[in-house]
C-alpha positions in Angstrom: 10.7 40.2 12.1 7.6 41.7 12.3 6.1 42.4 16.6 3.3 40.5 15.3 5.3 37.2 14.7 7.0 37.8 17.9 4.2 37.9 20.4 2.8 34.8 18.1 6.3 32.7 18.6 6.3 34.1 22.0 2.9 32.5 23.0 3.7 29.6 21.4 6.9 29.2 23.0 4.8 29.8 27.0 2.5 27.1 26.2 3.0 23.4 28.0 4.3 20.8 26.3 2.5 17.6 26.0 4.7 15.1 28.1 4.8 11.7 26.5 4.2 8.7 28.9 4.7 5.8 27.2 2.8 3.9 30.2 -0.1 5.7 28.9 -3.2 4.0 28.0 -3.2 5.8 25.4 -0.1 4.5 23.6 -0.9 1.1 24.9 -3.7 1.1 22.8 -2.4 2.2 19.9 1.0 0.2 20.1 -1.7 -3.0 20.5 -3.4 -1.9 17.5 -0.4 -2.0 15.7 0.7 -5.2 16.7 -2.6 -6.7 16.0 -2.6 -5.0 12.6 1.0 -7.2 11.8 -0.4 -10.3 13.1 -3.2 -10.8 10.8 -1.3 -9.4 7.8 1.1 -12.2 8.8 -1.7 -14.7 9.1 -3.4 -13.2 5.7 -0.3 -13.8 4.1 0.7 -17.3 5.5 -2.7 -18.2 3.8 -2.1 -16.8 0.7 0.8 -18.7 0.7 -0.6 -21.8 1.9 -3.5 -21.8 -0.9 -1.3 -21.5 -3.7 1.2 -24.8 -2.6 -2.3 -26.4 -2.3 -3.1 -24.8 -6.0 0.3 -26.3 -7.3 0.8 -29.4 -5.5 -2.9 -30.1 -7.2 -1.6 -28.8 -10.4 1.2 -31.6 -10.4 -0.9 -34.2 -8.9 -3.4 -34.0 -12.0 -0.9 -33.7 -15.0 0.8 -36.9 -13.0 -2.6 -38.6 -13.4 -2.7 -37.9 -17.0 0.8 -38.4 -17.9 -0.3 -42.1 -16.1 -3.5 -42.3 -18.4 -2.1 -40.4 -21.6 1.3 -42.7 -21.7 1.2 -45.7 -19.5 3.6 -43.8 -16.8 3.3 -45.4 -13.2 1.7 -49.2 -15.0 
């Protein structure tokens, strides 16, 4: 190994270490952000959801009305 490499992995070695602190604002933050990101992908996709059973429950509703009209269903 080159003396180069060594004073480099030495230095890096000396420097402090970032101490994570969960209780940090920091993380708070970000952990919110998260959080906040999965609720309205959940809402988004409740939505979704919810518009097509509208879509299909409309669907059957109208081919019900015209199986009434078309054959006498339902008279």
């Amino acid at each position: 190994m080159s003396d180069r490499r060594l004073e480099r992995d030495s230095e890096v070695r000396s420097q402090p270490v970032a101490e994570f602190d969960p209780a940090g604002q920091p993380y708070l933050l970000w952990v919110e952000s998260l959080k906040r990101m999965v609720r309205e992908s959940q809402i988004r996709a409740a939505l979704a959801v919810n518009r097509e059973m509208i879509l299909v429950y409309w669907r059957i509703g109208k081919q019900i009305l015209e199986k009434q009209a078309n054959l006498g269903w339902g008279g």
